[in-house]
GUBADREN-273397 format. One record per residue (C-alpha): residue in three letters; z, x, y; residue number from 1. Coordinates in steps of 0.1 Angstrom, whole numbers. Example, Ala and Ser with C-alpha at 12.3 -4.5 7.8 and 13.67 -1.06 7.14 Angstrom:
<nodes>
+---------+-------+-------+-------+-----+
: residuo :     Z :     X :     Y : num :
+---------+-------+-------+-------+-----+
:     ALA :    78 :   123 :   -45 :   1 :
:     SER :    71 :   137 :   -11 :   2 :
+---------+-------+-------+-------+-----+
</nodes>
This chain:
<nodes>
+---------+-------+-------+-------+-----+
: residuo :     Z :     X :     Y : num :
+---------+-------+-------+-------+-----+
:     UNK :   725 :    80 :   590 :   1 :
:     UNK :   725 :   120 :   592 :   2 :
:     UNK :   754 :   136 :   584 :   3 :
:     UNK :   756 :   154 :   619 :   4 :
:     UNK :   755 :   120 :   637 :   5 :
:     UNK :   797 :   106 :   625 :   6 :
:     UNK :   798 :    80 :   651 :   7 :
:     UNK :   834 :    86 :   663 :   8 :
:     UNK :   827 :   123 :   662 :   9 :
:     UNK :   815 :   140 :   693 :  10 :
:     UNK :   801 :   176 :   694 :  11 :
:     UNK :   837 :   194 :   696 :  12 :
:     UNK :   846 :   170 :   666 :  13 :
:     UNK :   809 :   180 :   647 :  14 :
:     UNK :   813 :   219 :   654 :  15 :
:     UNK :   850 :   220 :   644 :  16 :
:     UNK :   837 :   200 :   610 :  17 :
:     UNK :   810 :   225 :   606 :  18 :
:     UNK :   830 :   257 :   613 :  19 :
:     UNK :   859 :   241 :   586 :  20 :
:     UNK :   826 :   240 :   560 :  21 :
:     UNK :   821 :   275 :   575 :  22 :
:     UNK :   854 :   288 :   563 :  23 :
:     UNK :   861 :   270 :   533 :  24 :
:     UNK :   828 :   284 :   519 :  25 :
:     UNK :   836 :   321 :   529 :  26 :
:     UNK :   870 :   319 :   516 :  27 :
:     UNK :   858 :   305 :   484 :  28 :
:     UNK :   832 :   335 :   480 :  29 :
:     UNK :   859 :   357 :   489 :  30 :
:     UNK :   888 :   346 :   467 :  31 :
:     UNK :   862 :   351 :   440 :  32 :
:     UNK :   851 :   386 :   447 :  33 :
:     UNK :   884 :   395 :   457 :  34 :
:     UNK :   895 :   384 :   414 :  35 :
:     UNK :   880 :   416 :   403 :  36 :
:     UNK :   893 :   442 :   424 :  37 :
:     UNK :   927 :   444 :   415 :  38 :
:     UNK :   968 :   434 :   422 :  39 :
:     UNK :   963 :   448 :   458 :  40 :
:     UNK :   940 :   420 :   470 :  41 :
:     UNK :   963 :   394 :   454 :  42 :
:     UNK :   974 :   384 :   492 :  43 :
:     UNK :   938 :   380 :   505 :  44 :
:     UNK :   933 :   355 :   471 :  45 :
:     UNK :   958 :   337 :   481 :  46 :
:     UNK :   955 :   332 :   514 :  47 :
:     UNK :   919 :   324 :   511 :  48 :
:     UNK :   927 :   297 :   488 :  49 :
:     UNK :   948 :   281 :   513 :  50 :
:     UNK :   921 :   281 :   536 :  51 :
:     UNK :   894 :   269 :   514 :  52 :
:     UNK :   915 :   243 :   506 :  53 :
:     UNK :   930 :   228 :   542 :  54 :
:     UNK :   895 :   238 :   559 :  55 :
:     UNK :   879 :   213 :   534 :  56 :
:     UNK :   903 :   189 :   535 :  57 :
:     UNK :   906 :   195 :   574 :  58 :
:     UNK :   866 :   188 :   576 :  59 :
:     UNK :   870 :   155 :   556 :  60 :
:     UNK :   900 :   141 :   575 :  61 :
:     UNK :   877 :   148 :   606 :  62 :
:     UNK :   851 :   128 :   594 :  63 :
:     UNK :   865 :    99 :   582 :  64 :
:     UNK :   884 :    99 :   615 :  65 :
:     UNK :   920 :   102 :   601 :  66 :
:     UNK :   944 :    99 :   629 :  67 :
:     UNK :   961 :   130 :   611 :  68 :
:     UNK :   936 :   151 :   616 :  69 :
:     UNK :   950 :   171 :   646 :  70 :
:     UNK :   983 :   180 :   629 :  71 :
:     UNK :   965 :   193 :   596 :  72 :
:     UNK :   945 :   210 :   626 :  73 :
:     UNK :   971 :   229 :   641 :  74 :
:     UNK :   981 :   243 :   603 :  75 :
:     UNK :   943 :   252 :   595 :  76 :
:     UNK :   943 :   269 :   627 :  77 :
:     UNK :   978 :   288 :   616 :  78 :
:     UNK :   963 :   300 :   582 :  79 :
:     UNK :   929 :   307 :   594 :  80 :
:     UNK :   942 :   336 :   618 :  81 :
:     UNK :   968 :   348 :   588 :  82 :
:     UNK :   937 :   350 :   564 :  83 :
:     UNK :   917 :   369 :   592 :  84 :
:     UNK :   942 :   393 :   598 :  85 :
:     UNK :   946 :   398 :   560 :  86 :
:     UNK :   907 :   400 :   553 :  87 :
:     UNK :   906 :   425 :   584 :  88 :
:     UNK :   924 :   453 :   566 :  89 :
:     UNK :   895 :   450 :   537 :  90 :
:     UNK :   865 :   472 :   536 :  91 :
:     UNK :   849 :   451 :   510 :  92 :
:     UNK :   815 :   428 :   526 :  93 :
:     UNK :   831 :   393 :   514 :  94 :
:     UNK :   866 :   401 :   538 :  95 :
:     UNK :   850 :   413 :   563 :  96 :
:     UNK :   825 :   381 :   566 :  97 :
:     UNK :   860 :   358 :   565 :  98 :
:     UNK :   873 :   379 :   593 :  99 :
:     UNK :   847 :   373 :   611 : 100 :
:     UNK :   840 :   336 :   606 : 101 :
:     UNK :   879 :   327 :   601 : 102 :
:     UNK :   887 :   332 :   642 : 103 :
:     UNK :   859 :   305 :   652 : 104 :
:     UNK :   872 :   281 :   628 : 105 :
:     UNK :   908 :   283 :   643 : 106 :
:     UNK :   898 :   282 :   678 : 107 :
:     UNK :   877 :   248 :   672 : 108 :
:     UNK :   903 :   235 :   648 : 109 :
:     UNK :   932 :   242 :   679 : 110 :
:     UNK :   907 :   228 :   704 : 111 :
:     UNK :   906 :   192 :   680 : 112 :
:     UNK :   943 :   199 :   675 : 113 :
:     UNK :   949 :   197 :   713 : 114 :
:     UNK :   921 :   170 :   722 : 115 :
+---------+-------+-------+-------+-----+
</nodes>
């Protein structure tokens, strides 16, 4: 069985899984590069940790079907637009690639949230 074919999960279920994967990846590369450039990114580490984290975590609820997964939605949703607007206010490549991935995630993850 391919990975992109969860039985219970429909296309919304499959894009919000795939945008979570999205995120959590992004986060993780920014949390890294954000390490070496000082106390002043120290927000934007944090935050992206949450992310990586809940988007992750978010993904797997989603697909092993967890009838959680639309509350845990909701607060990925939350923390994805706070880690946007964070990363926004960052010139450096690696913020600017999580404030631009970081809005899709939340809008999928609100649509599973509300489904």
């Amino acid at each position: 069985m391919a990975l992109d074919k969860l039985e219970h999960a429909d296309e919304q279920m499959q894009e919000c899984i795939d945008n979570c994967l999205d995120a959590a990846q992004v986060c993780e590369w920014c949390a890294d590069a954000c390490a070496g450039e000082g106390e002043e990114m120290a927000r934007c580490i944090r935050l992206c940790r949450d992310v990586a984290d809940i988007a992750s975590l978010h993904a797997r609820w989603m697909a092993r079907n967890s009838g959680y997964h639309a509350e845990l939605g909701e607060i990925c949703a939350d923390l994805c637009e706070e880690c946007a607007e964070e990363c926004e206010q960052h010139d450096h490549e690696h913020c600017q690639a999580c404030a631009e991935i970081l809005p899709e995630c939340a809008e999928s993850c609100r649509e599973m949230a509300s489904a």
